[in-house]
C-alpha positions in Angstrom: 14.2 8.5 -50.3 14.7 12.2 -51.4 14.5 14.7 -48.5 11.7 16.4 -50.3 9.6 13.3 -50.5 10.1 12.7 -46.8 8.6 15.9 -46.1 5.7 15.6 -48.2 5.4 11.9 -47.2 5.4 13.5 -43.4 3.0 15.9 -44.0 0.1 13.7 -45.6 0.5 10.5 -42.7 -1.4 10.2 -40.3 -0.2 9.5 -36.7 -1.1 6.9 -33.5 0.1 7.1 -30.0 0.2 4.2 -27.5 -0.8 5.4 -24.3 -0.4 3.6 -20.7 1.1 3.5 -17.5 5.1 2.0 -17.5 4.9 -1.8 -16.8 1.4 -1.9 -18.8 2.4 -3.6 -22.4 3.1 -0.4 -24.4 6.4 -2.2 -25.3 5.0 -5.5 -26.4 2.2 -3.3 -28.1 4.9 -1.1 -30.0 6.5 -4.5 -31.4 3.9 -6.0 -32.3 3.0 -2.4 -34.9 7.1 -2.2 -35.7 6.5 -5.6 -36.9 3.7 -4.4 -39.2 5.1 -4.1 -42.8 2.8 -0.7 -42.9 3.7 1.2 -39.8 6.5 2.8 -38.6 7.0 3.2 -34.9 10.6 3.8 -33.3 11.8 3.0 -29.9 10.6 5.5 -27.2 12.1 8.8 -27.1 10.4 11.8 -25.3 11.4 14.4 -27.9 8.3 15.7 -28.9 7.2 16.7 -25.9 10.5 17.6 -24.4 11.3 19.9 -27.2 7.4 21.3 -27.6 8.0 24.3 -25.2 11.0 25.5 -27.7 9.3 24.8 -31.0 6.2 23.7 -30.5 4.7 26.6 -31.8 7.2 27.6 -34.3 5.2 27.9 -38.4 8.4 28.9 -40.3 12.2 27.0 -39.9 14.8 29.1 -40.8 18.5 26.9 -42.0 19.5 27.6 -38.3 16.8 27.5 -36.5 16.6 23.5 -37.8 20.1 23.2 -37.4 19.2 24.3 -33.3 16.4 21.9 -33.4 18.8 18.9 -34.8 21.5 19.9 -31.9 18.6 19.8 -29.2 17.5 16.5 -30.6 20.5 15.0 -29.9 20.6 15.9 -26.4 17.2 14.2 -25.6 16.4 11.3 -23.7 17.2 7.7 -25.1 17.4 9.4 -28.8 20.7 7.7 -29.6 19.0 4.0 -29.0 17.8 5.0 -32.5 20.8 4.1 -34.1 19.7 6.8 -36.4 22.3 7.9 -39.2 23.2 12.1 -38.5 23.8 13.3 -41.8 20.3 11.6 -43.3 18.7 13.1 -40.6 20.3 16.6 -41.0 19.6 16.6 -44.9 15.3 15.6 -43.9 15.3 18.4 -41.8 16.8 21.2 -43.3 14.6 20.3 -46.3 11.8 21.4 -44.0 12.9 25.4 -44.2 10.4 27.2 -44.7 6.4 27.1 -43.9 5.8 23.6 -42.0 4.1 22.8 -38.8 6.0 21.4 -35.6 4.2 18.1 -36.0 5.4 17.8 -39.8 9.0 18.3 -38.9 8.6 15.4 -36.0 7.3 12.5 -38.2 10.5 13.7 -40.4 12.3 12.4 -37.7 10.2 9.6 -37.4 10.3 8.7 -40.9 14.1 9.5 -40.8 14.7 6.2 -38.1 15.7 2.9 -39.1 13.0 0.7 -39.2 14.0 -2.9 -37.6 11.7 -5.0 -39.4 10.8 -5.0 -43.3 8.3 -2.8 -44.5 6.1 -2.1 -47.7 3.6 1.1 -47.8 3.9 3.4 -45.0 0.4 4.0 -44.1 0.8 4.9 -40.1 3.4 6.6 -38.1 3.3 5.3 -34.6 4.6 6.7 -30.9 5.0 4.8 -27.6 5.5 6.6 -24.6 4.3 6.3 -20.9 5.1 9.8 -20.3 2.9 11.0 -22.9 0.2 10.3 -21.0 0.2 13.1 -18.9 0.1 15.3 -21.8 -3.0 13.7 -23.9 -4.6 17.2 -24.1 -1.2 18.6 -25.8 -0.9 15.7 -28.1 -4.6 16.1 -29.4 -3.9 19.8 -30.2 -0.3 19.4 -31.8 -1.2 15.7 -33.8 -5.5 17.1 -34.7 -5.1 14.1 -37.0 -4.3 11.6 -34.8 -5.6 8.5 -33.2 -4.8 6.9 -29.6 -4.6 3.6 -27.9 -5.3 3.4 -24.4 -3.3 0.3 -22.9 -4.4 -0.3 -19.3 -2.9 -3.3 -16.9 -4.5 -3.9 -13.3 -2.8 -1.7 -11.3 -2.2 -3.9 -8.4 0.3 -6.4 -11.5 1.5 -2.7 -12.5 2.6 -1.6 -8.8 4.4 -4.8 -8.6 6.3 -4.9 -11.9 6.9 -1.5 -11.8 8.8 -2.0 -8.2 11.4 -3.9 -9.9 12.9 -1.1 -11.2 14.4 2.0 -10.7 12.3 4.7 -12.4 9.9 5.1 -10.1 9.0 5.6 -6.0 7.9 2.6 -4.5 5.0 3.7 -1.8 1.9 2.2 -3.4 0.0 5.4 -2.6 2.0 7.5 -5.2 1.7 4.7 -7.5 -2.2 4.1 -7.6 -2.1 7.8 -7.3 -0.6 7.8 -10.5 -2.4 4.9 -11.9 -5.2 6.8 -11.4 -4.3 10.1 -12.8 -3.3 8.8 -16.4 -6.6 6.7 -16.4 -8.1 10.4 -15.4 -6.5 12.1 -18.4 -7.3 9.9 -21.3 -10.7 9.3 -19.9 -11.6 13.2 -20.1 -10.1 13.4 -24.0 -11.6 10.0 -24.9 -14.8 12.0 -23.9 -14.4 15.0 -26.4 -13.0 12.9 -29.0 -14.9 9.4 -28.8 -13.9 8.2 -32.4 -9.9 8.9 -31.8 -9.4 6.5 -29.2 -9.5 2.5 -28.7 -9.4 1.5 -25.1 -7.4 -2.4 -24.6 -6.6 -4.1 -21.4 -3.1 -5.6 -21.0 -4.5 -9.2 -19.8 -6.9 -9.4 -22.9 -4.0 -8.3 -25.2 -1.6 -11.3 -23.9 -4.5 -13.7 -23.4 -6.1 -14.0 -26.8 -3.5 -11.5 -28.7 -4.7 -12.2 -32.1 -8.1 -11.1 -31.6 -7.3 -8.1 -29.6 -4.1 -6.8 -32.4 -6.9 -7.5 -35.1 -9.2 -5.2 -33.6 -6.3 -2.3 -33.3 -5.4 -2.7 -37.0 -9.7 -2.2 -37.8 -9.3 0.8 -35.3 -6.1 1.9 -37.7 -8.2 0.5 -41.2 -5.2 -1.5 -42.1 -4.4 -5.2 -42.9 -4.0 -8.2 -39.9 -1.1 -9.4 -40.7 -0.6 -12.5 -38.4 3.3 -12.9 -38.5 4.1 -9.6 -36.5 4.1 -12.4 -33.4 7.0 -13.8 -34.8 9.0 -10.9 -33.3 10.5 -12.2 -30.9 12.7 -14.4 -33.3 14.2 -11.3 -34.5 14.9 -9.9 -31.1 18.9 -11.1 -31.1 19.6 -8.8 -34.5 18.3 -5.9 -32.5 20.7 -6.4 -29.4 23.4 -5.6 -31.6 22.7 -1.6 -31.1 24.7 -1.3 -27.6 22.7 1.3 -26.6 19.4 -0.2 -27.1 20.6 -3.6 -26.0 21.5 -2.2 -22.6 18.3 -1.2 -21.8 16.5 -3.9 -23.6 17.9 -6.5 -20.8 17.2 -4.5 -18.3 13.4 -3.8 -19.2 12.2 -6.3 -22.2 13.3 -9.3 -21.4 9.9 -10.9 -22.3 10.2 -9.6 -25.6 12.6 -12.3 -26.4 9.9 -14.9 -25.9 6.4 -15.6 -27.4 3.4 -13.6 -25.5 2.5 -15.1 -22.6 -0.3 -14.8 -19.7 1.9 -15.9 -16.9 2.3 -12.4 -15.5 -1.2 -12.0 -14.8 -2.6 -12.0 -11.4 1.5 -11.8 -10.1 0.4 -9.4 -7.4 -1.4 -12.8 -5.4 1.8 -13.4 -3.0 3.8 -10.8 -4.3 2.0 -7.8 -2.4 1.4 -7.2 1.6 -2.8 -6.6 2.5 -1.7 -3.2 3.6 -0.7 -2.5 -0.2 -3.4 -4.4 -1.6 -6.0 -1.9 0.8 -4.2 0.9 -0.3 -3.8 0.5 -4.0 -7.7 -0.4 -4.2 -8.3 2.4 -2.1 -6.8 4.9 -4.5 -7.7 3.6 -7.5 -10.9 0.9 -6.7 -13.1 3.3 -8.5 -11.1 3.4 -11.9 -10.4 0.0 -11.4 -13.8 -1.6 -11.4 -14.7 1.0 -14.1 -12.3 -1.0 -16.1 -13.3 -5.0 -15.3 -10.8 -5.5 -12.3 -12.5 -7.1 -9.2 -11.4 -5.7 -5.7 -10.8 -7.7 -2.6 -11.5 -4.5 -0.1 -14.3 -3.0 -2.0 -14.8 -0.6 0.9 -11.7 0.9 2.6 -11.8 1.5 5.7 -11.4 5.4 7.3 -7.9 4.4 8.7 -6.7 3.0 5.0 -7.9 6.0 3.6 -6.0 8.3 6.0 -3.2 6.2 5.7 -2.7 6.9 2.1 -3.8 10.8 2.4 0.0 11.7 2.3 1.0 9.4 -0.5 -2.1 10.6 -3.2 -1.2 14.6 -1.8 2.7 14.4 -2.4 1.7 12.9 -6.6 -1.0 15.5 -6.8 1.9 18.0 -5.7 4.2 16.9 -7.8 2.9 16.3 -10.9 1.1 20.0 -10.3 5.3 21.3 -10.1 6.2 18.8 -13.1 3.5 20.7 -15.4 4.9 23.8 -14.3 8.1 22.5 -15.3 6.6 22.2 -18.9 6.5 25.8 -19.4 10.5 26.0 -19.2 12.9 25.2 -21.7 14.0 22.2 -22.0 17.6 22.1 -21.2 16.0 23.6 -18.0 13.0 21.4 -17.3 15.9 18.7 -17.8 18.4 19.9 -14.7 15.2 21.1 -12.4 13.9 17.3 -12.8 17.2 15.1 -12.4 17.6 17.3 -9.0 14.2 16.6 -7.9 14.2 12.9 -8.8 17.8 12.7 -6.9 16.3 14.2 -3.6 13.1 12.3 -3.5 14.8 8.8 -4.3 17.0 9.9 -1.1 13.9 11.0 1.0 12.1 8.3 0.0 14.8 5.4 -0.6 14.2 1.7 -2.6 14.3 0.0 0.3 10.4 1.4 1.6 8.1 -1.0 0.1 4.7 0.4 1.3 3.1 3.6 2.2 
Protein backbone atom coordinates (compact mmCIF):
# COMPACT_ATOMS: atom_id res chain seq x y z
CA UNK A 1 0.00 0.00 0.00
CA UNK A 2 1.33 3.56 -0.86
CA UNK A 3 2.73 5.49 2.04
CA UNK A 4 0.21 8.15 1.42
CA UNK A 5 -2.75 5.79 1.60
CA UNK A 6 -1.46 4.46 4.92
CA UNK A 7 -1.59 7.82 6.30
CA UNK A 8 -4.93 8.65 5.24
CA UNK A 9 -6.06 5.10 6.00
CA UNK A 10 -4.50 5.95 9.72
CA UNK A 11 -6.14 8.97 10.15
CA UNK A 12 -9.91 8.00 9.36
CA UNK A 13 -9.73 4.34 11.71
CA UNK A 14 -10.82 4.19 14.63
CA UNK A 15 -8.93 2.65 17.60
CA UNK A 16 -9.66 -0.19 20.71
CA UNK A 17 -7.54 -0.84 23.60
CA UNK A 18 -7.61 -4.06 25.71
CA UNK A 19 -7.20 -3.21 29.17
CA UNK A 20 -6.38 -5.55 32.27
CA UNK A 21 -4.12 -6.63 34.85
CA UNK A 22 -1.02 -9.12 33.51
CA UNK A 23 -2.14 -12.77 33.86
CA UNK A 24 -5.93 -11.64 33.12
CA UNK A 25 -6.56 -12.92 29.32
CA UNK A 26 -5.44 -9.68 27.43
CA UNK A 27 -3.33 -12.13 25.35
CA UNK A 28 -5.89 -14.76 24.57
CA UNK A 29 -8.24 -11.59 23.99
CA UNK A 30 -5.68 -9.89 21.54
CA UNK A 31 -5.62 -13.34 19.36
CA UNK A 32 -8.72 -13.99 19.25
CA UNK A 33 -9.14 -9.82 17.34
CA UNK A 34 -5.61 -10.70 15.34
CA UNK A 35 -7.59 -13.46 14.13
CA UNK A 36 -10.37 -11.27 12.92
CA UNK A 37 -10.02 -10.74 9.08
CA UNK A 38 -11.12 -6.89 9.98
CA UNK A 39 -8.82 -5.86 12.73
CA UNK A 40 -5.42 -5.27 13.12
CA UNK A 41 -3.83 -5.64 16.45
CA UNK A 42 0.04 -6.30 16.89
CA UNK A 43 1.88 -7.97 19.70
CA UNK A 44 2.31 -5.64 22.76
CA UNK A 45 4.78 -2.94 22.66
CA UNK A 46 4.62 0.04 25.10
CA UNK A 47 5.63 2.68 22.56
CA UNK A 48 2.86 4.90 22.64
CA UNK A 49 3.08 5.67 25.93
CA UNK A 50 6.75 5.38 26.36
CA UNK A 51 7.44 7.79 23.56
CA UNK A 52 4.24 10.21 24.57
CA UNK A 53 6.30 12.53 26.87
CA UNK A 54 8.73 13.31 23.60
CA UNK A 55 6.07 13.53 21.04
CA UNK A 56 3.00 13.35 22.36
CA UNK A 57 2.19 16.72 21.83
CA UNK A 58 4.11 17.38 18.76
CA UNK A 59 1.18 18.91 15.55
CA UNK A 60 3.85 19.26 12.77
CA UNK A 61 6.80 16.32 11.85
CA UNK A 62 9.56 17.80 10.29
CA UNK A 63 11.91 14.89 7.89
CA UNK A 64 14.11 14.72 11.08
CA UNK A 65 12.11 14.99 13.63
CA UNK A 66 10.35 11.54 12.13
CA UNK A 67 13.54 10.17 11.37
CA UNK A 68 14.25 10.80 15.65
CA UNK A 69 10.94 9.26 16.31
CA UNK A 70 11.74 6.03 13.98
CA UNK A 71 15.35 5.83 15.96
CA UNK A 72 13.45 6.07 19.44
CA UNK A 73 11.05 3.48 18.16
CA UNK A 74 13.48 1.12 17.73
CA UNK A 75 14.85 1.31 21.07
CA UNK A 76 11.45 0.46 22.86
CA UNK A 77 10.36 -2.38 24.67
CA UNK A 78 9.64 -5.76 22.80
CA UNK A 79 9.29 -3.57 19.42
CA UNK A 80 11.47 -5.92 17.46
CA UNK A 81 8.96 -9.13 18.28
CA UNK A 82 7.23 -7.26 15.46
CA UNK A 83 9.23 -8.69 12.85
CA UNK A 84 8.43 -5.46 11.31
CA UNK A 85 10.29 -4.57 7.87
CA UNK A 86 12.65 -1.03 8.59
CA UNK A 87 12.57 0.51 5.37
CA UNK A 88 8.49 0.08 4.90
CA UNK A 89 8.26 1.57 8.13
CA UNK A 90 10.67 4.53 7.44
CA UNK A 91 8.90 5.30 4.04
CA UNK A 92 5.07 5.38 6.27
CA UNK A 93 6.47 7.71 8.46
CA UNK A 94 8.28 10.15 6.68
CA UNK A 95 5.10 10.40 4.54
CA UNK A 96 3.59 11.87 7.68
CA UNK A 97 5.75 15.37 7.47
CA UNK A 98 3.94 17.83 7.88
CA UNK A 99 0.50 18.65 9.88
CA UNK A 100 -0.66 15.19 11.65
CA UNK A 101 -1.52 14.40 15.12
CA UNK A 102 0.66 12.00 17.53
CA UNK A 103 -2.08 9.41 17.43
CA UNK A 104 -2.13 9.41 13.38
CA UNK A 105 1.53 8.79 13.15
CA UNK A 106 1.06 5.72 15.85
CA UNK A 107 -1.64 3.72 13.95
CA UNK A 108 1.05 4.33 10.96
CA UNK A 109 3.07 2.12 12.83
CA UNK A 110 0.39 0.02 13.55
CA UNK A 111 -0.81 -0.33 10.20
CA UNK A 112 2.87 -0.55 9.08
CA UNK A 113 3.20 -4.35 11.25
CA UNK A 114 2.76 -7.59 9.74
CA UNK A 115 -0.34 -8.94 10.27
CA UNK A 116 -0.16 -12.90 11.28
CA UNK A 117 -3.34 -13.91 10.11
CA UNK A 118 -5.29 -13.09 6.78
CA UNK A 119 -7.19 -10.04 6.53
CA UNK A 120 -9.92 -8.25 4.32
CA UNK A 121 -11.17 -4.60 5.25
CA UNK A 122 -9.43 -2.96 7.93
CA UNK A 123 -12.18 -1.57 9.98
CA UNK A 124 -10.35 -1.46 13.69
CA UNK A 125 -6.95 -0.93 14.88
CA UNK A 126 -6.44 -2.72 18.05
CA UNK A 127 -3.78 -2.28 21.26
CA UNK A 128 -3.08 -4.79 24.13
CA UNK A 129 -1.21 -3.73 26.94
CA UNK A 130 -1.40 -4.21 30.78
CA UNK A 131 0.61 -1.25 31.37
CA UNK A 132 -1.75 0.94 29.69
CA UNK A 133 -3.85 0.64 32.30
CA UNK A 134 -2.45 2.95 34.55
CA UNK A 135 -2.69 5.58 31.94
CA UNK A 136 -6.52 5.22 30.86
CA UNK A 137 -6.99 9.03 31.41
CA UNK A 138 -3.95 9.67 28.86
CA UNK A 139 -5.21 7.27 26.36
CA UNK A 140 -8.80 8.83 26.29
CA UNK A 141 -7.25 12.35 25.66
CA UNK A 142 -4.54 11.21 22.89
CA UNK A 143 -7.06 8.26 21.07
CA UNK A 144 -10.77 10.92 21.69
CA UNK A 145 -12.06 8.36 19.14
CA UNK A 146 -11.47 5.42 20.84
CA UNK A 147 -13.16 2.52 22.46
CA UNK A 148 -11.90 0.21 25.48
CA UNK A 149 -12.28 -3.22 26.90
CA UNK A 150 -11.91 -3.82 30.39
CA UNK A 151 -10.72 -7.56 30.87
CA UNK A 152 -10.88 -8.43 34.66
CA UNK A 153 -9.72 -12.04 36.21
CA UNK A 154 -10.35 -12.76 40.03
CA UNK A 155 -7.56 -11.48 41.52
CA UNK A 156 -6.89 -14.25 43.98
CA UNK A 157 -6.24 -16.72 40.05
CA UNK A 158 -4.27 -13.44 39.01
CA UNK A 159 -1.96 -13.25 42.18
CA UNK A 160 -1.24 -16.85 41.60
CA UNK A 161 -0.44 -16.95 37.90
CA UNK A 162 1.21 -13.82 38.03
CA UNK A 163 3.71 -15.46 40.80
CA UNK A 164 5.05 -17.64 38.24
CA UNK A 165 6.90 -15.25 36.66
CA UNK A 166 9.40 -12.80 36.90
CA UNK A 167 7.78 -9.37 36.22
CA UNK A 168 6.38 -8.70 39.19
CA UNK A 169 6.92 -8.67 43.36
CA UNK A 170 5.41 -11.49 44.89
CA UNK A 171 3.90 -10.07 48.41
CA UNK A 172 0.11 -10.37 47.83
CA UNK A 173 -0.39 -6.90 49.41
CA UNK A 174 1.37 -5.09 46.47
CA UNK A 175 -0.48 -7.28 44.18
CA UNK A 176 -4.16 -6.74 45.27
CA UNK A 177 -2.89 -3.35 45.80
CA UNK A 178 -2.42 -3.19 42.29
CA UNK A 179 -5.34 -5.26 41.32
CA UNK A 180 -7.13 -2.76 42.82
CA UNK A 181 -5.67 0.38 41.43
CA UNK A 182 -6.24 -0.54 37.72
CA UNK A 183 -9.90 -1.70 38.61
CA UNK A 184 -9.82 2.05 40.24
CA UNK A 185 -8.65 3.72 37.07
CA UNK A 186 -10.90 2.36 34.40
CA UNK A 187 -13.82 2.51 36.75
CA UNK A 188 -13.44 6.50 37.18
CA UNK A 189 -13.17 6.87 33.01
CA UNK A 190 -15.78 4.25 32.40
CA UNK A 191 -17.78 6.79 34.47
CA UNK A 192 -17.21 10.03 32.19
CA UNK A 193 -17.30 8.02 29.14
CA UNK A 194 -20.04 5.15 29.67
CA UNK A 195 -20.56 4.38 25.92
CA UNK A 196 -16.52 3.87 25.21
CA UNK A 197 -16.06 1.01 27.33
CA UNK A 198 -17.25 -2.81 27.53
CA UNK A 199 -16.50 -4.39 30.90
CA UNK A 200 -15.75 -8.74 30.40
CA UNK A 201 -14.64 -11.04 33.05
CA UNK A 202 -11.77 -13.50 32.16
CA UNK A 203 -13.81 -16.76 33.48
CA UNK A 204 -16.92 -15.81 31.36
CA UNK A 205 -14.65 -15.10 28.38
CA UNK A 206 -13.03 -18.80 28.57
CA UNK A 207 -16.27 -20.38 29.81
CA UNK A 208 -18.77 -19.70 27.09
CA UNK A 209 -16.15 -17.73 24.60
CA UNK A 210 -18.39 -17.54 21.78
CA UNK A 211 -20.98 -15.64 23.39
CA UNK A 212 -18.76 -13.29 25.23
CA UNK A 213 -16.23 -12.49 21.68
CA UNK A 214 -19.83 -11.99 19.99
CA UNK A 215 -20.81 -9.42 22.27
CA UNK A 216 -17.11 -7.50 21.83
CA UNK A 217 -17.54 -7.54 18.06
CA UNK A 218 -21.45 -5.75 18.70
CA UNK A 219 -19.51 -3.44 21.14
CA UNK A 220 -16.95 -2.82 17.92
CA UNK A 221 -20.24 -3.01 15.23
CA UNK A 222 -18.39 -5.54 13.29
CA UNK A 223 -19.06 -9.12 11.95
CA UNK A 224 -18.76 -12.61 14.48
CA UNK A 225 -16.74 -14.43 12.71
CA UNK A 226 -16.58 -17.92 14.44
CA UNK A 227 -13.16 -19.25 13.09
CA UNK A 228 -10.83 -16.72 15.02
CA UNK A 229 -10.87 -19.85 17.66
CA UNK A 230 -9.04 -21.81 15.34
CA UNK A 231 -5.93 -19.78 16.40
CA UNK A 232 -4.31 -21.83 18.04
CA UNK A 233 -3.65 -24.13 14.95
CA UNK A 234 -1.69 -21.41 13.56
CA UNK A 235 0.37 -20.84 16.62
CA UNK A 236 3.66 -23.01 15.25
CA UNK A 237 4.04 -20.47 11.97
CA UNK A 238 4.26 -17.72 14.52
CA UNK A 239 7.16 -19.31 16.61
CA UNK A 240 9.26 -18.91 13.76
CA UNK A 241 10.06 -15.10 14.76
CA UNK A 242 12.91 -15.84 17.41
CA UNK A 243 12.18 -13.03 19.18
CA UNK A 244 8.60 -13.52 19.64
CA UNK A 245 8.98 -17.20 20.03
CA UNK A 246 11.19 -16.71 23.12
CA UNK A 247 8.73 -15.01 24.92
CA UNK A 248 5.82 -16.77 23.57
CA UNK A 249 7.08 -20.12 25.58
CA UNK A 250 7.77 -18.41 28.33
CA UNK A 251 4.27 -16.62 28.77
CA UNK A 252 1.54 -18.17 26.15
CA UNK A 253 1.87 -21.45 26.36
CA UNK A 254 -1.93 -21.84 26.48
CA UNK A 255 -2.24 -20.15 23.31
CA UNK A 256 -1.12 -23.20 21.67
CA UNK A 257 -4.20 -25.09 22.77
CA UNK A 258 -8.04 -24.47 22.36
CA UNK A 259 -9.62 -22.15 25.26
CA UNK A 260 -10.10 -23.78 28.25
CA UNK A 261 -11.74 -23.18 31.84
CA UNK A 262 -9.24 -25.31 33.77
CA UNK A 263 -7.44 -22.32 35.16
CA UNK A 264 -10.31 -21.14 37.05
CA UNK A 265 -10.63 -21.25 40.67
CA UNK A 266 -6.48 -22.44 40.59
CA UNK A 267 -5.95 -20.32 43.63
CA UNK A 268 -8.01 -23.38 45.88
CA UNK A 269 -4.68 -25.16 47.08
CA UNK A 270 -2.38 -23.02 45.37
CA UNK A 271 -2.54 -20.02 48.02
CA UNK A 272 -1.83 -19.93 51.98
CA UNK A 273 -5.16 -18.45 54.24
CA UNK A 274 -2.80 -15.69 55.19
CA UNK A 275 -2.74 -14.65 51.32
CA UNK A 276 -6.17 -15.45 50.70
CA UNK A 277 -7.09 -12.77 54.04
CA UNK A 278 -4.93 -10.50 52.55
CA UNK A 279 -5.69 -10.38 48.97
CA UNK A 280 -9.61 -10.14 49.96
CA UNK A 281 -8.71 -7.67 52.31
CA UNK A 282 -7.25 -5.22 49.73
CA UNK A 283 -9.30 -5.79 47.06
CA UNK A 284 -12.80 -7.55 48.65
CA UNK A 285 -14.58 -4.45 47.83
CA UNK A 286 -13.71 -4.32 44.00
CA UNK A 287 -13.95 -7.81 43.96
CA UNK A 288 -17.53 -8.39 45.00
CA UNK A 289 -18.34 -5.27 42.91
CA UNK A 290 -17.34 -7.47 40.13
CA UNK A 291 -19.28 -11.08 40.88
CA UNK A 292 -16.32 -12.80 42.85
CA UNK A 293 -17.46 -14.35 46.25
CA UNK A 294 -15.05 -13.83 49.35
CA UNK A 295 -14.21 -16.47 51.88
CA UNK A 296 -13.14 -13.69 54.75
CA UNK A 297 -15.76 -11.10 53.89
CA UNK A 298 -14.66 -9.19 57.00
CA UNK A 299 -10.92 -8.90 57.70
CA UNK A 300 -9.95 -8.76 60.71
CA UNK A 301 -7.91 -5.50 62.43
CA UNK A 302 -4.66 -7.66 62.57
CA UNK A 303 -5.05 -8.62 58.60
CA UNK A 304 -5.66 -5.30 57.86
CA UNK A 305 -2.52 -4.01 59.61
CA UNK A 306 -0.63 -6.70 58.35
CA UNK A 307 -0.99 -5.54 54.79
CA UNK A 308 -0.72 -1.61 55.74
CA UNK A 309 3.00 -1.74 54.49
CA UNK A 310 2.40 -3.77 51.32
CA UNK A 311 -0.85 -1.35 49.92
CA UNK A 312 1.61 1.92 51.16
CA UNK A 313 4.89 0.79 49.41
CA UNK A 314 2.42 0.36 45.65
CA UNK A 315 0.69 3.60 46.52
CA UNK A 316 4.37 4.98 46.81
CA UNK A 317 5.53 3.63 43.96
CA UNK A 318 3.26 3.95 41.43
CA UNK A 319 2.99 7.88 42.81
CA UNK A 320 7.25 7.92 41.84
CA UNK A 321 6.48 5.83 38.43
CA UNK A 322 3.95 8.70 37.28
CA UNK A 323 6.44 11.06 38.14
CA UNK A 324 8.74 9.16 36.10
CA UNK A 325 6.25 9.87 33.14
CA UNK A 326 7.08 13.42 32.97
CA UNK A 327 10.84 12.44 31.89
CA UNK A 328 12.04 11.51 28.71
CA UNK A 329 12.03 8.33 27.84
CA UNK A 330 15.51 7.16 27.40
CA UNK A 331 15.45 8.52 31.06
CA UNK A 332 12.27 7.15 32.48
CA UNK A 333 13.89 3.80 30.94
CA UNK A 334 17.43 3.83 33.18
CA UNK A 335 15.51 5.39 36.45
CA UNK A 336 13.04 2.25 36.17
CA UNK A 337 15.46 -0.82 35.34
CA UNK A 338 17.46 0.62 38.63
CA UNK A 339 14.47 0.71 40.74
CA UNK A 340 13.15 -2.67 39.59
CA UNK A 341 16.84 -4.15 40.25
CA UNK A 342 16.85 -2.83 43.90
CA UNK A 343 13.36 -3.85 44.89
CA UNK A 344 13.60 -7.45 43.33
CA UNK A 345 16.92 -7.61 45.76
CA UNK A 346 14.99 -6.04 48.75
CA UNK A 347 12.29 -7.96 48.23
CA UNK A 348 13.64 -11.32 46.58
CA UNK A 349 11.39 -14.29 44.57
CA UNK A 350 11.80 -16.43 47.18
CA UNK A 351 9.03 -14.28 49.79
CA UNK A 352 5.75 -15.69 48.92
CA UNK A 353 3.48 -13.64 51.25
CA UNK A 354 3.23 -10.32 52.87
Amino acid sequence: MPANSIVEQAKSLPMFFILGRPRSGTTLFRTLFDAHPNVSIPPECTFVMDLRTDYGKTKYWTQKKLLRFLEDLKKTRRFLTWGINEEELKHNLLACEGENSYATLCKVVYLSSPDRFAKQQILWVGDKNPGYILFTKKLVKLFPGAKYFHLVRDARDQIVSVRKFDFEERFASVLSSRWNRSARIVARQKKRHPGKFCFIRYEDLVSDSPVYFKQMCDFLEIDYHEDVFSFYKRAPEFLENNEYKKGFLKYHTSLLEPINKSKIGDWRGKLSDKDIKSIEAVSGKWMKQFGYELVNPKPTIATRLRVFPGVLYEHCFQSFAYCLGFLPYAWRSRIFRMIVKIVRWIMPARKLTP
